[in-house]
KOLTI-384509 format. One record per residue (C-alpha): residue in three letters; y, x, z; chain. Coordinates in nm, 2 decimals, padded with zeros to 4 digits. Example, Ala and Ser with C-alpha at 12.3 -4.5 7.8 and 13.67 -1.06 7.14 Angstrom:
# KOLTI-384509
+------+--------+--------+--------+------+
| sefi |     py |     px |     pz | timi |
+------+--------+--------+--------+------+
|  ALA | -00.45 |  01.23 |  00.78 |    A |
|  SER | -00.11 |  01.37 |  00.71 |    A |
+------+--------+--------+--------+------+
# end
This chain:
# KOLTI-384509
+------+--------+--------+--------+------+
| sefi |     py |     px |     pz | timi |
+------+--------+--------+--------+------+
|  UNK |  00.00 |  00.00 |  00.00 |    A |
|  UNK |  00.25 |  00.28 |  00.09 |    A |
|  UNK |  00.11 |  00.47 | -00.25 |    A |
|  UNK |  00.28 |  00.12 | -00.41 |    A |
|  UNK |  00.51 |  00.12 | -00.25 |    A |
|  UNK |  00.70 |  00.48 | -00.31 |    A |
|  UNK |  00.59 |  00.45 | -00.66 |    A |
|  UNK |  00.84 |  00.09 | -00.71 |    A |
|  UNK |  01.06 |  00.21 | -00.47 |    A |
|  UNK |  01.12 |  00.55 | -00.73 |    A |
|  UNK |  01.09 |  00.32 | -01.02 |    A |
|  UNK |  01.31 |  00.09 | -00.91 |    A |
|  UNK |  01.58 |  00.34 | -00.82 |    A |
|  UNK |  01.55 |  00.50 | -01.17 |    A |
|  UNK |  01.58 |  00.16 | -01.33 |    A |
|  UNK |  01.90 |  00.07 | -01.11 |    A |
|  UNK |  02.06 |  00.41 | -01.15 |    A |
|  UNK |  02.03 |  00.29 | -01.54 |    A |
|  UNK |  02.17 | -00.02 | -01.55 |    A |
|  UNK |  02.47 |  00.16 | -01.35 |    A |
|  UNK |  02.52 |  00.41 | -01.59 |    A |
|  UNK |  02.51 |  00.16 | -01.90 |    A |
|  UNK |  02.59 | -00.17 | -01.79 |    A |
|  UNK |  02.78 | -00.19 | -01.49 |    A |
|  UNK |  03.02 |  00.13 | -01.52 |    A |
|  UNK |  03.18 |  00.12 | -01.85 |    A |
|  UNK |  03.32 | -00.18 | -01.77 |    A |
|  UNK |  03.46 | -00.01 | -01.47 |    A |
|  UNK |  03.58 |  00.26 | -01.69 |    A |
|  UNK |  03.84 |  00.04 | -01.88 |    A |
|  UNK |  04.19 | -00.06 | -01.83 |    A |
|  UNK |  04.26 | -00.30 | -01.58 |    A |
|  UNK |  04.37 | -00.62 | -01.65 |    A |
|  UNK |  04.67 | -00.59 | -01.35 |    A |
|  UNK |  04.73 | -00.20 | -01.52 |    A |
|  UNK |  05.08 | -00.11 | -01.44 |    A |
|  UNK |  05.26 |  00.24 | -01.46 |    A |
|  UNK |  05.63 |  00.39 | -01.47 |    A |
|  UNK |  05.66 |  00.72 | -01.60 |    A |
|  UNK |  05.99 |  00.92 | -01.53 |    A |
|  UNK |  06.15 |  01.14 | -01.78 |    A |
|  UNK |  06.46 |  01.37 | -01.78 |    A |
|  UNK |  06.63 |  01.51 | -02.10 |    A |
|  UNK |  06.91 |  01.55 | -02.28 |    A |
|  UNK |  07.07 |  01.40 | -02.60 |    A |
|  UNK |  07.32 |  01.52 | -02.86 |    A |
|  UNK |  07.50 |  01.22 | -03.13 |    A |
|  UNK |  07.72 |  01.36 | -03.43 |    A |
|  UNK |  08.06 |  01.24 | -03.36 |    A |
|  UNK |  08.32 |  01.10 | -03.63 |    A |
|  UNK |  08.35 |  01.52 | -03.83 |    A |
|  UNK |  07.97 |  01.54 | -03.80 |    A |
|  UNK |  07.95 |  01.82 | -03.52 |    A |
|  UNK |  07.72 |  01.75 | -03.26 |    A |
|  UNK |  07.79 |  01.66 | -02.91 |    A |
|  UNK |  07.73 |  01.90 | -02.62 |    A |
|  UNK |  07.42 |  01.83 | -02.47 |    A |
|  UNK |  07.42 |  01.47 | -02.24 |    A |
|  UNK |  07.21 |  01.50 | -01.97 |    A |
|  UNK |  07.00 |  01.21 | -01.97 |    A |
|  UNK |  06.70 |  00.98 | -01.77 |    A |
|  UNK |  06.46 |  00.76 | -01.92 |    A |
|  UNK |  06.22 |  00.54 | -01.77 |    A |
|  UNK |  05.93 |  00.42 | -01.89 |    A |
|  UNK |  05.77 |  00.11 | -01.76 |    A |
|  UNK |  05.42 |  00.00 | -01.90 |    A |
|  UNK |  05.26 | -00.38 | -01.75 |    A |
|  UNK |  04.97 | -00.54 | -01.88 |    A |
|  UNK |  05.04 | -00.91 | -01.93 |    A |
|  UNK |  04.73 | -01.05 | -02.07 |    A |
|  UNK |  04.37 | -00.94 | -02.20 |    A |
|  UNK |  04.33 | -01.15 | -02.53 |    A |
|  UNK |  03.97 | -01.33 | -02.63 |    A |
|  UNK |  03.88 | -00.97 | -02.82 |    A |
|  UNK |  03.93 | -00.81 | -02.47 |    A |
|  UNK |  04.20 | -00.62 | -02.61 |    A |
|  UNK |  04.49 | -00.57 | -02.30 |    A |
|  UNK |  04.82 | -00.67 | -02.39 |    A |
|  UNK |  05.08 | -00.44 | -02.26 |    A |
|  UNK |  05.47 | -00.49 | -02.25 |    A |
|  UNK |  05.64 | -00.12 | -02.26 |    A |
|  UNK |  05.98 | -00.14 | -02.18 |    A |
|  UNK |  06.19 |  00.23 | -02.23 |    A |
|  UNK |  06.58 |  00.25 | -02.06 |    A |
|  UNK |  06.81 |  00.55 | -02.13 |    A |
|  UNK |  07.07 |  00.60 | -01.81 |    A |
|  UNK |  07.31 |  00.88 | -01.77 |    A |
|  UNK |  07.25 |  01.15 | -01.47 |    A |
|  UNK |  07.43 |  00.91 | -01.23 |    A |
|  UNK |  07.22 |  00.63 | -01.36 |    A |
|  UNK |  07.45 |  00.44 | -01.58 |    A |
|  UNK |  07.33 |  00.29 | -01.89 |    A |
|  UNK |  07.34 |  00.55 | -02.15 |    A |
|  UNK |  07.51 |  00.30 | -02.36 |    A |
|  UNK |  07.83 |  00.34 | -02.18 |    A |
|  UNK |  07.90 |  00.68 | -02.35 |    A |
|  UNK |  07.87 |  00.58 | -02.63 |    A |
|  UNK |  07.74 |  00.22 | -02.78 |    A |
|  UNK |  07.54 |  00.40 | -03.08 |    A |
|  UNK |  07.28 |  00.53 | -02.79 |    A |
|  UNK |  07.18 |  00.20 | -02.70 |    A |
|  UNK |  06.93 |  00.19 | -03.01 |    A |
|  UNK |  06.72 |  00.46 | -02.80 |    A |
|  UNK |  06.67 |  00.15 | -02.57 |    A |
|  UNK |  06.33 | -00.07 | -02.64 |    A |
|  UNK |  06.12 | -00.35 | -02.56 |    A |
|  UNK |  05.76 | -00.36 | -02.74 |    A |
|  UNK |  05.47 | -00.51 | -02.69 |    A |
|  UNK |  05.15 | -00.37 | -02.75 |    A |
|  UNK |  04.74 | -00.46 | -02.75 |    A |
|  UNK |  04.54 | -00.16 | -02.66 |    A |
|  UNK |  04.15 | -00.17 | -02.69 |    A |
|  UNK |  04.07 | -00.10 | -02.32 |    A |
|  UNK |  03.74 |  00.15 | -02.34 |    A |
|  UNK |  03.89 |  00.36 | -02.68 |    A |
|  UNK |  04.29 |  00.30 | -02.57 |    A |
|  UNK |  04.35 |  00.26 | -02.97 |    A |
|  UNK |  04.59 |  00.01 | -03.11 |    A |
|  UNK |  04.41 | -00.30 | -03.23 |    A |
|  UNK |  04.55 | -00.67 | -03.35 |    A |
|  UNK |  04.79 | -00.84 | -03.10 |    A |
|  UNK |  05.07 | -00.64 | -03.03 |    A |
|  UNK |  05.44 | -00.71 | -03.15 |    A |
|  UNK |  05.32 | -00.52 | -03.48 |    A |
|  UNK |  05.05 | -00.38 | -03.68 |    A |
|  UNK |  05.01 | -00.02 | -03.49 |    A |
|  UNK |  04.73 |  00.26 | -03.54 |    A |
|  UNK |  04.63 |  00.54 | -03.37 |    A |
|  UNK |  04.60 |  00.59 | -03.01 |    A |
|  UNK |  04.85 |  00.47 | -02.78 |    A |
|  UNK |  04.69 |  00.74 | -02.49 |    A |
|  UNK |  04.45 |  00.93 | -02.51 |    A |
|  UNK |  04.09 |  00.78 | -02.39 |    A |
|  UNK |  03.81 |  00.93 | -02.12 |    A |
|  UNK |  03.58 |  01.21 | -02.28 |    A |
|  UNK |  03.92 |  01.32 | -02.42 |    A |
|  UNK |  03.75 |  01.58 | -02.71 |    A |
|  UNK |  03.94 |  01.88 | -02.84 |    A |
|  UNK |  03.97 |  01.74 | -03.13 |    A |
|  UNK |  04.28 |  01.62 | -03.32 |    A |
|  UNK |  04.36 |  01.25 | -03.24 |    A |
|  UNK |  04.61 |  01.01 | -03.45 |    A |
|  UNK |  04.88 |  00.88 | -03.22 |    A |
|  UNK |  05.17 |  00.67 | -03.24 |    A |
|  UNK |  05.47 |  00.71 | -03.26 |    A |
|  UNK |  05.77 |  00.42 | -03.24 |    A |
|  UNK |  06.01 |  00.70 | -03.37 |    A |
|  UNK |  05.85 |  00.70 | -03.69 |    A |
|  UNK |  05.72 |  00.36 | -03.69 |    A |
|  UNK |  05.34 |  00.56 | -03.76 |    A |
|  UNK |  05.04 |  00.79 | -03.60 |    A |
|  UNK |  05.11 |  01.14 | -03.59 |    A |
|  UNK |  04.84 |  01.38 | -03.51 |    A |
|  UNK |  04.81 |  01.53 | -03.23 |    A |
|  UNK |  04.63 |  01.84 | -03.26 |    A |
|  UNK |  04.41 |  02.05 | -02.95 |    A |
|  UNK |  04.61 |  02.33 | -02.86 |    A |
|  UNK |  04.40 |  02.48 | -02.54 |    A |
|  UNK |  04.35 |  02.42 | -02.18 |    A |
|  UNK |  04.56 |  02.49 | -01.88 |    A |
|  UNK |  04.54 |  02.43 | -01.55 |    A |
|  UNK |  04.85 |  02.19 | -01.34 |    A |
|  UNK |  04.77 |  02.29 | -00.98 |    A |
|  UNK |  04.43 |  02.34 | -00.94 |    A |
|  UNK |  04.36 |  02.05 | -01.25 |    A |
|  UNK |  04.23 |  02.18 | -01.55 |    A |
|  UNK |  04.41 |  01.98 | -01.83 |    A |
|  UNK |  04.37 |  01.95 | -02.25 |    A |
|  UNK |  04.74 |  02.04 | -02.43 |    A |
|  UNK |  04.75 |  01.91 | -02.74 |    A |
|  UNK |  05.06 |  01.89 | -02.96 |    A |
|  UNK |  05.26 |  01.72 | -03.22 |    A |
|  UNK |  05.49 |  01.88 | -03.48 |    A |
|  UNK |  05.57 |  01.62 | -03.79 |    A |
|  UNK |  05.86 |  01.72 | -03.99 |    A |
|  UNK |  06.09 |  01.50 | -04.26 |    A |
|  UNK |  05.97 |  01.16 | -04.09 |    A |
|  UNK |  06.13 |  00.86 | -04.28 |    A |
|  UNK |  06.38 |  00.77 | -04.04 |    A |
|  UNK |  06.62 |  00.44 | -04.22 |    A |
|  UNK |  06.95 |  00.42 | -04.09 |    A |
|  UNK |  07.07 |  00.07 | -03.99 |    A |
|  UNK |  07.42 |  00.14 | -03.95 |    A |
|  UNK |  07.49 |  00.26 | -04.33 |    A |
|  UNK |  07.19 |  00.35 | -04.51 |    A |
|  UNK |  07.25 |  00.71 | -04.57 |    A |
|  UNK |  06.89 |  00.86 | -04.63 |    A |
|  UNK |  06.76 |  00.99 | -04.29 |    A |
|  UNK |  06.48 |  01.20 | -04.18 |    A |
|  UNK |  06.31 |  01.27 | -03.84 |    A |
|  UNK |  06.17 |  01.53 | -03.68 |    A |
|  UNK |  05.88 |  01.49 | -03.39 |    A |
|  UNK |  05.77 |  01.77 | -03.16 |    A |
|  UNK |  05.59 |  01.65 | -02.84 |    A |
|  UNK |  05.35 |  01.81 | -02.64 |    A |
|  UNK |  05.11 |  01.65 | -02.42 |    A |
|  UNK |  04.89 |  01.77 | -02.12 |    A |
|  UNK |  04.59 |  01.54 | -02.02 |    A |
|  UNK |  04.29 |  01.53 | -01.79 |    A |
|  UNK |  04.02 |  01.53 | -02.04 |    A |
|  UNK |  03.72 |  01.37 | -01.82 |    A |
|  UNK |  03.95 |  01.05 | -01.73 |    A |
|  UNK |  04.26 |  01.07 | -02.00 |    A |
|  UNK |  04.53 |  01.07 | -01.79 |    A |
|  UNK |  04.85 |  01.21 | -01.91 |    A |
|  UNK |  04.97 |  01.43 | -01.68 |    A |
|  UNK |  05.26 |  01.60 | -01.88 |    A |
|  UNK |  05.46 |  01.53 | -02.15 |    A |
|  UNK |  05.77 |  01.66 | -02.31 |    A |
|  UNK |  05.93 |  01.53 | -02.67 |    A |
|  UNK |  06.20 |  01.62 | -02.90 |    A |
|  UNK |  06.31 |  01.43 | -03.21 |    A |
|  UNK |  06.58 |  01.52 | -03.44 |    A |
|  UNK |  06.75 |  01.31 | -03.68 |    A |
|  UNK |  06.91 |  01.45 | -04.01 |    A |
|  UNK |  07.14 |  01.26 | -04.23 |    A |
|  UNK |  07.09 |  01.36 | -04.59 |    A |
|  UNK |  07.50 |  01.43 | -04.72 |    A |
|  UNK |  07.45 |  01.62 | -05.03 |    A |
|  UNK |  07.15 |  01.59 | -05.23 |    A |
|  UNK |  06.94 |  01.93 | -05.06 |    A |
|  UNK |  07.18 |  01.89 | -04.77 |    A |
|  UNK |  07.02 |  01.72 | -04.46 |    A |
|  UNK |  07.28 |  01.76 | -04.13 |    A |
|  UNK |  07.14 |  01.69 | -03.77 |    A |
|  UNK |  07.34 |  01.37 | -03.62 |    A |
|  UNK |  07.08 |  01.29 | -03.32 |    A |
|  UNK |  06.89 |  01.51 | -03.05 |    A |
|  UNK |  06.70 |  01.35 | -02.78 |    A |
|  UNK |  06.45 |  01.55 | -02.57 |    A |
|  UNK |  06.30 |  01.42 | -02.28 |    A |
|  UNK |  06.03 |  01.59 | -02.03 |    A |
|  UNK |  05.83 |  01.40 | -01.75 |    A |
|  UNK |  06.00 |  01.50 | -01.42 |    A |
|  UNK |  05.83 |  01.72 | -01.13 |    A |
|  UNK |  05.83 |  01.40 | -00.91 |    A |
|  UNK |  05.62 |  01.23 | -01.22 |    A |
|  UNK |  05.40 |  01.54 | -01.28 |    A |
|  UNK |  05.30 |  01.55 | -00.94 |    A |
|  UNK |  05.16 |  01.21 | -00.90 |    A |
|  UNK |  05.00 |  01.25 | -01.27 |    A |
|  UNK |  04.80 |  01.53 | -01.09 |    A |
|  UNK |  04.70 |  01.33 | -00.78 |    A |
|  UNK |  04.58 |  01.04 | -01.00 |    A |
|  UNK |  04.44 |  01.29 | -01.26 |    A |
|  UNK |  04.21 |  01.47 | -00.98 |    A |
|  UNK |  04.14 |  01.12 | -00.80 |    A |
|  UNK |  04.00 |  00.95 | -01.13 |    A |
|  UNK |  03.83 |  01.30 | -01.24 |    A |
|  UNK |  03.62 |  01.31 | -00.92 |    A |
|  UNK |  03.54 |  00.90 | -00.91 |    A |
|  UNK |  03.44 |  00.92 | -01.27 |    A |
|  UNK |  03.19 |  01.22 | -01.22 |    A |
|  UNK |  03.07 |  01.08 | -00.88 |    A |
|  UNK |  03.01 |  00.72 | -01.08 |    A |
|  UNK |  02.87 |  00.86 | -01.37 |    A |
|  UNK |  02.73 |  01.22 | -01.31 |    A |
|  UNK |  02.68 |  01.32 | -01.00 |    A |
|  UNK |  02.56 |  01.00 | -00.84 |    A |
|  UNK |  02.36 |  00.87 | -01.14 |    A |
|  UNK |  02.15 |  01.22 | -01.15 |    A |
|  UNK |  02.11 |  01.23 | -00.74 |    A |
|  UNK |  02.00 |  00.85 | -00.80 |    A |
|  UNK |  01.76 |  00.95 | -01.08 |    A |
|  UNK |  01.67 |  01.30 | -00.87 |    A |
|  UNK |  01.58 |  01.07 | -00.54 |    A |
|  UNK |  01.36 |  00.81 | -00.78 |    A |
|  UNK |  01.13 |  01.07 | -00.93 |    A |
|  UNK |  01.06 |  01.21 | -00.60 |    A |
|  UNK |  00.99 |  00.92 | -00.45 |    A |
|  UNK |  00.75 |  00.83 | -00.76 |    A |
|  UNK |  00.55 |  01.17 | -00.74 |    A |
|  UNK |  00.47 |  01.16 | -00.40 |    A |
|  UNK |  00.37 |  00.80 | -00.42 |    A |
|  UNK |  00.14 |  00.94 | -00.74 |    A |
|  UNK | -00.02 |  01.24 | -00.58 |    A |
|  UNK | -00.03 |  01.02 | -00.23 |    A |
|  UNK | -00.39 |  00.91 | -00.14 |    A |
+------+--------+--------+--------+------+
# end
């Protein structure tokens, strides 16, 4: 009876340790229906004035607020990104000068929850990633960009290590970007150079710094700068990007490594001793 006994007991652990692995955790491994994050950001911006010459730099603050609002019928979470310039002291950036309000946005996007791609539902038709997903490969991924209204490719650039959290770089640098001008339909072109740091086993961003530059076509080989914007996650951001990067590293190991081989370890003991017990 014991002989029985060990030998379901290990079976049953195997078979459990299974279903955990392939049924119960990916769906555990998605993004949340309540998934809600700010990201803080400061930069700088530079706008041609009425002779063309650039400002001096305008130190700037962006937030960026992401809330999921809804997971459709194709399980596909809809997420409302809303992204505010302010001055250093917090004013809208607008107040400097009204042309800076277009940085501004409002978007809504539907993100599949296990891959983190664009898919049907958003605000628009969007491809490429809109972050990067778990199992993050060194690979080159296609991400989006609103700046260019497409996905850019963000190639693997190495690894580096953000206190003691080993992190994938990967980078972006997309040059003479349709870029239409609204105000008086002078030919435009943008410039995209963003790097991004991310914790490959979970995907979480943990850095991130971007620069566009707009150039007005004048002449017809002549292309002058008339916009600047850089932004870079602050140290107040990076830090908790860490914490969070190290806390879903570890849970997603323990879920799906660590605990699914101890599981799988203690269920073939117990089955060989209940097969060699008399």
């Amino acid at each position: 009876m014991a002989k029985r006994g060990l030998m379901f007991s290990g079976v049953a652990i195997i078979a459990l340790a299974l279903v955990w692995l392939y049924l119960i955790f990916p769906g555990m491994a998605k993004l949340p229906a309540d998934y809600e994050k700010t990201y803080h950001f400061d930069g700088s911006v530079q706008i041609a004035g009425a002779t063309g010459a650039l400002s001096p730099q305008i130190p700037t603050k962006m937030d960026r607020d992401l809330k999921a609002t809804d997971v459709n019928e194709s399980d596909a979470l809809i997420i409302q990104q809303v992204i505010k310039f302010m001055t250093a002291d917090g004013r809208p950036l607008s107040t400097l000068d009204p042309r800076l309000a277009a940085l501004d946005s409002t978007e809504t996007y539907a993100i599949d929850r296990t891959t983190r791609e664009n898919v049907a539902g958003g605000d628009k038709s969007r491809t490429g990633q809109f972050t990067f997903p778990a199992n993050t490969k060194q690979e080159t991924y296609q991400f989006w960009s609103a700046t260019t209204g497409t996905a850019l490719s963000a190639a693997f650039a190495g690894e580096e290590e953000i206190d003691g959290l080993k992190v994938y770089v990967f980078k972006i640098d997309s040059k003479d970007n349709a870029y239409p001008n609204a105000a008086n339909g002078a030919p435009q072109k943008v410039d995209v150079a963003t790097t991004i740091k991310v914790e490959p086993v979970s995907g979480t961003p943990i850095f991130t710094t971007t620069k566009t530059t707009v150039r007005m076509q004048v002449a017809a080989n002549t292309l002058i700068p008339v916009l600047i914007n850089e932004s870079t996650f602050t140290q107040a951001t990076v830090d908790e990007a860490v914490a969070e990067g190290k806390s879903n590293r570890s849970l997603i190991l323990w879920a799906s490594v660590y605990g699914f081989w101890a599981a799988v370890g203690l269920g073939a003991v117990l089955l060989v001793i209940g097969l060699v017990k008399k």
